[in-house]
KEBA-451717 format. One line per field, with one value per residue: residue number from 1; z, y, x of N, C-alpha, C in turn. Coordinates in Angstrom, 1 decimal, always signed. Example, Ala and Ser with C-alpha at 12.3 -4.5 7.8 and 13.67 -1.06 7.14 Angstrom:
2
pos c(1, 2);
n_c3 c(+7.8, +7.1);
n_c2 c(-5.7, -2.2);
n_c1 c(+13.2, +12.8);
ca_c3 c(+7.8, +7.1);
ca_c2 c(-4.5, -1.1);
ca_c1 c(+12.3, +13.7);
c_c3 c(+7.8, +7.9);
c_c2 c(-3.3, +0.0);
c_c1 c(+13.2, +12.9);
//
This chain:
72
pos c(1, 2, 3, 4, 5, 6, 7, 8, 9, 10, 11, 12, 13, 14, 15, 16, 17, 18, 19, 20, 21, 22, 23, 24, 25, 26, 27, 28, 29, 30, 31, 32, 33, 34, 35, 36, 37, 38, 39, 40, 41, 42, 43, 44, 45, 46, 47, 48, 49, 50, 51, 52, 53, 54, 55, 56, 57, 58, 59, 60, 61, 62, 63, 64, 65, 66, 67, 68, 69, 70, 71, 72);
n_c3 c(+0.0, -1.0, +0.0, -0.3, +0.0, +1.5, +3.0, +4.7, +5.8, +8.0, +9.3, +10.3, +12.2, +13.5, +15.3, +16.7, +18.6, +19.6, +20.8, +22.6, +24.3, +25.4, +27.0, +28.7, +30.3, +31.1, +33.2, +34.4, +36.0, +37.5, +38.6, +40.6, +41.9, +43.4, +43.6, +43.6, +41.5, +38.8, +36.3, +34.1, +35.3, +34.6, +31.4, +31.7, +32.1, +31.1, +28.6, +30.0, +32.8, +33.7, +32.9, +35.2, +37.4, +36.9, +37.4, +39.9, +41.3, +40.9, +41.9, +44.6, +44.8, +44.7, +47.2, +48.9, +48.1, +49.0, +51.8, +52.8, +53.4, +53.1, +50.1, +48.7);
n_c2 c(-1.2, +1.9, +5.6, +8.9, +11.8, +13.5, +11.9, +10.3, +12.6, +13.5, +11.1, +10.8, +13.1, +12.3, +10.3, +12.0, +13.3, +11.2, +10.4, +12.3, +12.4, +10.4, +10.6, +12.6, +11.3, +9.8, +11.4, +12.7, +10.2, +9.5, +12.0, +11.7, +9.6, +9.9, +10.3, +7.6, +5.8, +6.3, +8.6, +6.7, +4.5, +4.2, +4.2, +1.7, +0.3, -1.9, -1.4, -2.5, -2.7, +0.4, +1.0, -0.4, +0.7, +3.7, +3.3, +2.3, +5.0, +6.6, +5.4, +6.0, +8.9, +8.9, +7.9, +9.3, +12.5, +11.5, +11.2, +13.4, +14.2, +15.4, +16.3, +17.2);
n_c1 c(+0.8, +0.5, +1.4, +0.4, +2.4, +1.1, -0.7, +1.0, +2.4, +0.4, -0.2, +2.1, +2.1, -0.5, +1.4, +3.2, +1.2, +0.1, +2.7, +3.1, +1.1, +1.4, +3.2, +2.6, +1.1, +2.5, +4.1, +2.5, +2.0, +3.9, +4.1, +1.9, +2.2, +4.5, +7.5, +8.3, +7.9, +9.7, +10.2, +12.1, +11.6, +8.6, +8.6, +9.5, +7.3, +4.9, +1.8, -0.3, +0.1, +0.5, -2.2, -2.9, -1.9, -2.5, -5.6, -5.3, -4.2, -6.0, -8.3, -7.4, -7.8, -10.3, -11.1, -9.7, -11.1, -13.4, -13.4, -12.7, -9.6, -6.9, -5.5, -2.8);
ca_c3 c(+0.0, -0.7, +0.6, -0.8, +0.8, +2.8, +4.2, +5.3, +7.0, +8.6, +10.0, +11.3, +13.1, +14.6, +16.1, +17.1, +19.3, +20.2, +21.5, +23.4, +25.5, +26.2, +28.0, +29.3, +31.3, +32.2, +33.6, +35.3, +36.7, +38.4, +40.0, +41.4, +42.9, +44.4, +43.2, +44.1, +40.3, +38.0, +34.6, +33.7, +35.4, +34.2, +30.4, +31.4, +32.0, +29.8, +28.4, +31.0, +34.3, +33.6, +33.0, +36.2, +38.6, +37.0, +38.1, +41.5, +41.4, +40.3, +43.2, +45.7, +44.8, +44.9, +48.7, +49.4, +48.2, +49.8, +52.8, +53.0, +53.9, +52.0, +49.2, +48.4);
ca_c2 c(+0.0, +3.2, +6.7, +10.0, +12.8, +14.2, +11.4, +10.2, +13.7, +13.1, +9.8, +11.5, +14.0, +11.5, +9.8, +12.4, +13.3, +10.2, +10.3, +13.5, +11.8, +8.8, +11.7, +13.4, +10.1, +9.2, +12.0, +12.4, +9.1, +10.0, +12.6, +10.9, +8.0, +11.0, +9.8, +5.9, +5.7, +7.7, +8.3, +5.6, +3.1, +4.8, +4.2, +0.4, -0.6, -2.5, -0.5, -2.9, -2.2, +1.9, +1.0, -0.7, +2.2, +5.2, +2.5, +2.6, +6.2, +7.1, +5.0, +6.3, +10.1, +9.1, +7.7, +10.9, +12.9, +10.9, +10.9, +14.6, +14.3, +16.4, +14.9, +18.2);
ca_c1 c(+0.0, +1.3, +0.8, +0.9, +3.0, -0.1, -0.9, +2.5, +2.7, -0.9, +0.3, +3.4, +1.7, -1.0, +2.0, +3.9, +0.0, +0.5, +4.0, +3.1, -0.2, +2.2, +5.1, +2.4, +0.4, +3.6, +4.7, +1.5, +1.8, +5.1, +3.9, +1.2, +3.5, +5.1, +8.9, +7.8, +8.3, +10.8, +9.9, +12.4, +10.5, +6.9, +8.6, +9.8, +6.3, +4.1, +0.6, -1.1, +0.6, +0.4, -3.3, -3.2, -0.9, -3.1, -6.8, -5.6, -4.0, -7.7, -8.9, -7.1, -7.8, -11.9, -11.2, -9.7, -11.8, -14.6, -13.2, -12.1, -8.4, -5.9, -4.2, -1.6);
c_c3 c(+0.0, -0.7, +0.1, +0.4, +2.1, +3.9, +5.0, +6.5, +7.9, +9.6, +11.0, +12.6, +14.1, +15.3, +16.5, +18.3, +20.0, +21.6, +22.9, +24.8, +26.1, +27.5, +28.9, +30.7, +32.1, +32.9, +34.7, +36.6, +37.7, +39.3, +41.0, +42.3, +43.6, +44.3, +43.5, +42.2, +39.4, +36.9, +33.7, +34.4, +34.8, +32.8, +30.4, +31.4, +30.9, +29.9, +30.2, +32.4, +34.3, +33.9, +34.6, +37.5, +38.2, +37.6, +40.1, +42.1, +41.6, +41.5, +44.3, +45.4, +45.0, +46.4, +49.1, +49.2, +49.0, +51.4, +53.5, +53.1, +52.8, +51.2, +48.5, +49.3);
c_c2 c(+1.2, +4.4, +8.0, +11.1, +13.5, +13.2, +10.7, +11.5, +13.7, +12.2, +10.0, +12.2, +13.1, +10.7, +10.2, +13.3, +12.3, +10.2, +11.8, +13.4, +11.3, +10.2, +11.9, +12.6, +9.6, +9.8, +12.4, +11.5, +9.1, +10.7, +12.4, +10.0, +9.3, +10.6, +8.5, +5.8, +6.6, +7.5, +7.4, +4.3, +3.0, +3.9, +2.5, +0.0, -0.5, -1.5, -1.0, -2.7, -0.9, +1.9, +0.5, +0.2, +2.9, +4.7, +3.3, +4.2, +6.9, +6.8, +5.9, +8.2, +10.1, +9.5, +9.1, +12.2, +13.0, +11.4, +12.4, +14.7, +15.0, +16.2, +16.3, +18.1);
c_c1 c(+0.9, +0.7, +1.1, +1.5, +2.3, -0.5, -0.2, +2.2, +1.3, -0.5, +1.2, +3.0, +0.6, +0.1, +2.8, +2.6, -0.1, +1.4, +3.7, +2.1, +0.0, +3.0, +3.8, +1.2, +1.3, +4.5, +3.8, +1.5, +2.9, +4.7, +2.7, +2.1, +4.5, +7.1, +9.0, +8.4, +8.8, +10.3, +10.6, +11.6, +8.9, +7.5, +8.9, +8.6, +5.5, +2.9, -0.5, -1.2, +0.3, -1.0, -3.7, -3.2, -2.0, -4.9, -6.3, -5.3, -5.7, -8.7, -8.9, -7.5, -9.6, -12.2, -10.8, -10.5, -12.8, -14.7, -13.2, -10.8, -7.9, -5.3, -2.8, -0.9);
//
């Protein structure tokens, strides 16, 4: 299959939108874990574990909430 110049550069740009959602979940996710995980270890993990860390991250910000306590 081949692609003309536009949509080559299309493709590029959705994965450079991409690349920028990934930095910016996993940078996120650091600073949630509060230095518990470095952005080298955020980038070693699999899609599935990240999905797992930012579940309970997500959890744990409901309980607080809930609860009242201060999470800053």
């Amino acid at each position: 299959m081949l692609l003309s110049l536009d949509e080559i550069l299309d493709e590029v740009r959705n994965l450079e939108s991409q690349q920028k959602e990934i930095k910016h979940e996993l940078m996120k996710l650091c600073w949630f874990m509060r230095g518990s995980v470095t952005l080298d270890d955020a980038f070693a993990m699999c899609y599935e574990d990240r999905e797992i860390v930012a579940r309970i991250v997500k959890d744990n910000l409901n309980t607080t909430k809930e609860s009242g306590l201060p999470f800053f």
